[in-house]
Each structure stands twice: as C-alpha cells, then as structure tokens.
PLY file of the C-alpha trace (Angstrom):
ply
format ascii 1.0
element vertex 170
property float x
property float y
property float z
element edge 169
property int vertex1
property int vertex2
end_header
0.00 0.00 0.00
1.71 3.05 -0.73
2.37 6.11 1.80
-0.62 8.31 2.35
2.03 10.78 3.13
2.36 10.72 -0.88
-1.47 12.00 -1.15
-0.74 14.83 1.11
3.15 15.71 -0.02
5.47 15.75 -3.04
8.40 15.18 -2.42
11.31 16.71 -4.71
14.57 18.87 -5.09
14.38 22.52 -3.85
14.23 25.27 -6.06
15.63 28.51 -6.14
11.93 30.44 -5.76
11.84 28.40 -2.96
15.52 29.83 -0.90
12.84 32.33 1.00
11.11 29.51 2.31
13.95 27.73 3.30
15.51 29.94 5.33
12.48 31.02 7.24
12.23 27.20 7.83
15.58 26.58 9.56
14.79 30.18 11.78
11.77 28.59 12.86
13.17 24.83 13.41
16.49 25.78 15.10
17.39 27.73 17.96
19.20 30.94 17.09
22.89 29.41 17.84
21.99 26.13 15.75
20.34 27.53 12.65
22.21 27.76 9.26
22.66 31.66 8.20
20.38 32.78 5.58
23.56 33.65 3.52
25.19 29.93 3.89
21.56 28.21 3.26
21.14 30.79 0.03
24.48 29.32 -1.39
23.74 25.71 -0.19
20.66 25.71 -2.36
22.03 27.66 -5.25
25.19 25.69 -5.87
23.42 21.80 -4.77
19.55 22.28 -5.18
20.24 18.28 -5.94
20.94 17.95 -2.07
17.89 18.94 -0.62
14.50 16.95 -0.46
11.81 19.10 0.26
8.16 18.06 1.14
5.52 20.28 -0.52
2.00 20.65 1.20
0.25 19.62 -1.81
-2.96 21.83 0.25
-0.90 25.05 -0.11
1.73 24.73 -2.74
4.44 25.62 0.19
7.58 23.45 1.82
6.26 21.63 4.96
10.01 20.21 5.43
12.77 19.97 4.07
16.44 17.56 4.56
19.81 18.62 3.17
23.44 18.21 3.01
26.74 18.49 0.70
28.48 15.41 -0.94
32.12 14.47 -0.03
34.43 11.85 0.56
35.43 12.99 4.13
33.88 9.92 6.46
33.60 12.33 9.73
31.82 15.15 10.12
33.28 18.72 11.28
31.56 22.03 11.65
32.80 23.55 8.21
30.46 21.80 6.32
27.96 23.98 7.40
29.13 26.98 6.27
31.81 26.22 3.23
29.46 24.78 0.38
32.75 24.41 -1.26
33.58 21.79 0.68
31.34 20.28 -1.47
32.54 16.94 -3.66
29.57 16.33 -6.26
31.16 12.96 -6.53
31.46 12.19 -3.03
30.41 8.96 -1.48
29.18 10.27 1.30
26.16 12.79 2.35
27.04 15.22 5.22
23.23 15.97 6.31
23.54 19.97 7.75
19.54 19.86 8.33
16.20 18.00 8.84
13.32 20.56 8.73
9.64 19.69 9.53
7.37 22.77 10.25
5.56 22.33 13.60
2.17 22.17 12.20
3.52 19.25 9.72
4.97 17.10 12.38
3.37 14.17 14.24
3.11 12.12 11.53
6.10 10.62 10.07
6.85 13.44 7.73
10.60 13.27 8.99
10.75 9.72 8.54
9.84 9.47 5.24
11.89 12.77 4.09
14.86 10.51 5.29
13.97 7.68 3.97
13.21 9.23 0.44
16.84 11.01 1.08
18.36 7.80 1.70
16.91 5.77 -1.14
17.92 8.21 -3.39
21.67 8.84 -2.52
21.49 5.01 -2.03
20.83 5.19 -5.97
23.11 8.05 -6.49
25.63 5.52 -5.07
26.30 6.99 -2.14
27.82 4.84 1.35
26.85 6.53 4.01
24.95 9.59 5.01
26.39 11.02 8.29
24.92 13.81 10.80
25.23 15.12 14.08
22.19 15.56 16.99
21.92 16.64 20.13
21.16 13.95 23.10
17.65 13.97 22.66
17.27 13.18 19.33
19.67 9.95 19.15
17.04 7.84 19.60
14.75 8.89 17.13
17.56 8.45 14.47
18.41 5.02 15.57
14.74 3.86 15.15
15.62 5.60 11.35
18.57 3.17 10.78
21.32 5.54 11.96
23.93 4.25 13.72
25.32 6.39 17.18
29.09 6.72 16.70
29.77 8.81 19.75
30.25 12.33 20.56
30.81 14.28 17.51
34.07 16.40 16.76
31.63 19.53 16.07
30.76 22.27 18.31
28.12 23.97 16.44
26.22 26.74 18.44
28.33 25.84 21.40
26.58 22.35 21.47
27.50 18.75 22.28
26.54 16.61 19.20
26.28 12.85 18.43
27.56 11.85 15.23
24.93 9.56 13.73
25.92 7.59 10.13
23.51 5.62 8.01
25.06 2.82 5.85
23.07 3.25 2.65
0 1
1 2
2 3
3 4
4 5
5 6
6 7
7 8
8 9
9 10
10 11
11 12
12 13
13 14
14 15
15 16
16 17
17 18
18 19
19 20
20 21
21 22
22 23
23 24
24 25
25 26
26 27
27 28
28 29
29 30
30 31
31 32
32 33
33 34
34 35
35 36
36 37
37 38
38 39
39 40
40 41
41 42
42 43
43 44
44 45
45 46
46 47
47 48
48 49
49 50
50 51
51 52
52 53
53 54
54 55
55 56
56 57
57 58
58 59
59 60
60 61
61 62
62 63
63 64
64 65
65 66
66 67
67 68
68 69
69 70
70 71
71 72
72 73
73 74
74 75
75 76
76 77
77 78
78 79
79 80
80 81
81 82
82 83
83 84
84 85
85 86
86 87
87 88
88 89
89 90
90 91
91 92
92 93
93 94
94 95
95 96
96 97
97 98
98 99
99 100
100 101
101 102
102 103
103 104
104 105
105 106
106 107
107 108
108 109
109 110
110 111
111 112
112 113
113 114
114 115
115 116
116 117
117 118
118 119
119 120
120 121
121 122
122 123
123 124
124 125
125 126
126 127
127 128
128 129
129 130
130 131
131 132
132 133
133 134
134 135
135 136
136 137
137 138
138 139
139 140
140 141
141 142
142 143
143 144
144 145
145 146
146 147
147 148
148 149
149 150
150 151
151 152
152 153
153 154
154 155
155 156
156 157
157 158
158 159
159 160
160 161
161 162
162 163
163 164
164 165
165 166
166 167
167 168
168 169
C-alpha cells in the first residue's frame, strides 16, 4: 500500500523560488545558535539544489520540510560543512546531512521519517555509502529507530553544542 504521506506531499529537489522559504524554515526549526545563516543556506541551495529533499503541502503549494546536506568523501563530520558549500565533492560517497526541517504544524506524523527515507533511497541510488549527521542527546534515539547508527560524541561544536555523530550505511 503506498504512503498516504504521498497524497498529502510531493516530495522533490528545492528550487531557487523556494531559498525564502527555506531559510524562514531553519529560523523557525532551530534555535538561534543552531540555525544555518540565511547567507550559507542561500548558497547551499544555489550551488546543490540536488541535495535537498523538500516536502511540498500539496494543500498550499508551500515546503512543509525539508532535509539537506553536501556530498564528499570525508567519512567524519566537522563544523565547516555547514558553512563552506565548497567543501562540497559532487562525486562524493558520502552525504554530510547539515539539516532535517519539519514545520511544527507538519509534524506528528512521520513526515521526517519518510523525508529521510526518500533522502536515503535516493543517494542510495546516487551511489552513495553513508549519510552522516550530528544531533543533540535527545534526538539519538529517534535516528536510531531511522537506521542511523550512534558513533559517539561528535568532533563539532556547532552553536556551542555537544553533538552525536549519527551515520547511516546506505
């Protein structure tokens, strides 16, 4: 039976009449000290709009969520990849994920899950290994119950933050 997430959502690449959205997104789903600049998530989407999976309300026309990252071959993750989208490596084998974004009225019901799952199946196609991220405490769990393995404290200090860095063998 497919996902009646699929009735409600389409699920696709970003694009660029859609950088507005974005960043308003990541100001509303992260804290201040966490969220990606509206200058580093402009060039994110600009230079890999093929590295971000949004969900569009199919009621409105507008992004309910959104998951993205940059492509390399480094296998651990480190705070520059948020802000250097040169660090990007279009043929990378891995995924660096910088962001999972569900709006508040969107979440509840496995809108996040399937974002990452769609993410993974289709890097897993793109022949990607691994897709690696970094959580706080409190959200290790729910990424395990997604697949992701917990490899420890994370060499990232992000927004003065103690992070988990979480990889997914795709």
């Amino acid at each position: 039976m497919e996902n009646i997430l699929h009735y409600k959502y389409e699920f696709r690449n970003i694009r660029a009449d859609e950088i507005e959205q974005a960043v308003a997104i990541e100001q509303i789903c992260f804290p201040p000290n966490e969220a990606c600049s509206e200058k580093a998530m402009t060039e994110r989407i600009k230079a890999v709009p093929d590295l971000f999976l949004v969900a569009i309300d199919k009621a409105t026309g507008k992004i309910a969520g959104f998951l993205n990252g940059i492509a390399t071959d480094e296998s651990r993750f480190r705070d520059e990849f948020f802000t250097d989208v040169n660090l990007n490596n279009h043929y990378g084998c891995n995924v660096m994920l910088l962001g999972l974004d569900v709006l508040p009225e969107h979440r509840g019901q496995g809108l996040a899950t399937e974002i990452v799952a769609q993410y993974a199946e289709r890097e897993r196609n793109n022949e990607r290994r691994k897709l690696i991220l970094t959580c706080l405490e409190g959200k290790v769990e729910m990424y395990k119950k997604l697949g992701f393995e917990d490899k420890g404290i994370a060499n990232s200090s992000w927004g003065g933050e103690e992070w988990h860095e979480m990889v997914l063998r795709l």
